[in-house]
C-alpha positions as CSV (number, residue, x, y, z in Angstrom):
1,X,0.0,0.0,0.0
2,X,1.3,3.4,-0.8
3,X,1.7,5.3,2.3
4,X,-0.1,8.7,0.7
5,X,1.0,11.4,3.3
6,X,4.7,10.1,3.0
7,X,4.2,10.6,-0.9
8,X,2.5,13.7,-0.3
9,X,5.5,14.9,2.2
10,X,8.1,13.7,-0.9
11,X,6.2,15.9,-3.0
12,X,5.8,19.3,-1.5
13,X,9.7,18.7,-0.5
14,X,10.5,18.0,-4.3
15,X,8.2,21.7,-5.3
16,X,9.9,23.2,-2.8
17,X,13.4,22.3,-3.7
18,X,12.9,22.6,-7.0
19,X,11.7,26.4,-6.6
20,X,14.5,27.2,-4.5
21,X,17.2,25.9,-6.8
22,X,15.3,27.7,-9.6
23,X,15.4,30.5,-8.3
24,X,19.4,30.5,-7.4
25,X,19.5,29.2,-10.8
26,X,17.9,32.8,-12.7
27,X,19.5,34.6,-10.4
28,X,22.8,33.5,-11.4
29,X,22.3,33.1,-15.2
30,X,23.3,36.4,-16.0
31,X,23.7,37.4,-19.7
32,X,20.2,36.7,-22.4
33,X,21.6,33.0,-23.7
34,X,17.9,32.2,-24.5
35,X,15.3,34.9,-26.8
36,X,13.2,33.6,-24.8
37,X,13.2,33.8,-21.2
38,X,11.0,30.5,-20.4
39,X,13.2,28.6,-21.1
40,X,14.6,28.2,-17.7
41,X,11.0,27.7,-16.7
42,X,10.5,24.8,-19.1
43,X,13.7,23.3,-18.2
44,X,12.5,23.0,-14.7
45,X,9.0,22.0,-15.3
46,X,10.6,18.9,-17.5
47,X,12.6,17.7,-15.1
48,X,10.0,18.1,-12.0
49,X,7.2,16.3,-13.8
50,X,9.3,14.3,-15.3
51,X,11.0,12.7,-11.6
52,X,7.1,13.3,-10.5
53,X,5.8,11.2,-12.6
54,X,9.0,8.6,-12.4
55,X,8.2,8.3,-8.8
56,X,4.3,7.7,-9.0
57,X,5.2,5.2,-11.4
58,X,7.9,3.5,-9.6
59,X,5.9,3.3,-6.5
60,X,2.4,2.1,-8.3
61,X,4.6,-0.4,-10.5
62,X,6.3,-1.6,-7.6
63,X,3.2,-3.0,-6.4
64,X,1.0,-4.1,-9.2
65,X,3.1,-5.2,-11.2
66,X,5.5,-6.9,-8.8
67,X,9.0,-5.9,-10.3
68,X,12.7,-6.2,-9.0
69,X,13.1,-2.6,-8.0
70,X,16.7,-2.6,-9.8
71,X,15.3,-3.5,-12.8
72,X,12.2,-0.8,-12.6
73,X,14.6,1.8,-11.6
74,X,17.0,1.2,-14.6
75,X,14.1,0.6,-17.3
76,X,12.4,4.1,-16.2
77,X,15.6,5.6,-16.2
78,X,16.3,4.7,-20.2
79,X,12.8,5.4,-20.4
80,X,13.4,9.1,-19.0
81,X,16.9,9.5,-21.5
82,X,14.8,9.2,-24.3
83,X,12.2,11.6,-22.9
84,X,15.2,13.7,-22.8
85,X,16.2,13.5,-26.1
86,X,12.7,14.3,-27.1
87,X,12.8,17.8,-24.9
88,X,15.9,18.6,-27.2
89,X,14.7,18.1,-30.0
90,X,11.6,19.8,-29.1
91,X,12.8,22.5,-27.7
92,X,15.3,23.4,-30.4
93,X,12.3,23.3,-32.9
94,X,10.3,25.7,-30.2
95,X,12.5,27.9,-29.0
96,X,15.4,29.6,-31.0
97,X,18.6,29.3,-28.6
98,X,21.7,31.0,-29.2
99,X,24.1,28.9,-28.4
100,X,23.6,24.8,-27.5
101,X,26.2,24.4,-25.3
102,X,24.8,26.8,-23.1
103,X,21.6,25.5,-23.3
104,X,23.1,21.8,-22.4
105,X,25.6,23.7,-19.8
106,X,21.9,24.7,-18.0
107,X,19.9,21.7,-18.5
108,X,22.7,18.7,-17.3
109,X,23.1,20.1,-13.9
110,X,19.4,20.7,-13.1
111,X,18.8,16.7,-14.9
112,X,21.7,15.4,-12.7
113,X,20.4,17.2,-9.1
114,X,16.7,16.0,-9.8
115,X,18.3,12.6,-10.5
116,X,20.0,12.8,-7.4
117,X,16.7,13.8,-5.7
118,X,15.8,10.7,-7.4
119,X,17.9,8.2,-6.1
120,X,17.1,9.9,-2.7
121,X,13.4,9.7,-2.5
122,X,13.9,5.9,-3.6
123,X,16.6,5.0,-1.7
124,X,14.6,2.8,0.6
125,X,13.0,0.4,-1.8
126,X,16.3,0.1,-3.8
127,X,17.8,-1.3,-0.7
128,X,15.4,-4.1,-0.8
129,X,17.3,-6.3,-3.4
């Protein structure tokens, strides 16, 4: 059974961290790399909904479907690389950026630190191999 006011606790932690890096983040990113200036926005959005959703998944998937929790995590996480790739392309079609290594220079850091809030929030069921 999914303990809901732990998941809900995860949660508002995860919105709360993520707003608080964000907004270090545009506070530090100085010069106009992007025309447009959501793209620090949607850079966050993606990666919050994305672990969002890898966690609600992970934790219902766990359960119904009865998987070794290694073998979940690593699946979801190729599953989320090629959701990345999508975002690139995507975004590249979207939004005109004027120079992609500074668009990759912002997005890897944010990717890596929600992955690392990742692998925190599931810590405890990756222990259970």
């Amino acid at each position: 059974m999914i303990n809901l006011t732990k998941f809900f606790k995860e949660t508002l932690i995860l919105i709360i961290l993520t707003l608080t890096v964000y907004a270090i983040h545009f506070t530090l990113v100085k010069d106009n790399i992007y025309n447009s200036k959501n793209i620090l926005t949607s850079i966050y959005f993606f990666n919050f909904l994305l672990v969002l959703l890898l966690l609600i998944f992970f934790k219902i998937s766990s359960i119904v479907l009865n998987f070794n929790h290694l073998s979940l995590f690593i699946i979801l996480t190729i599953v989320k690389i090629f959701i990345t790739i999508l975002f690139f392309f995507k975004i590249d079609e979207y939004v005109e950026v004027k120079s992609n290594l500074k668009l990759v220079l912002n997005f890897f850091p944010v990717y890596f630190l929600f992955l690392i809030f990742e692998i925190i929030y599931l810590r405890k069921e990756l222990t259970k191999l």
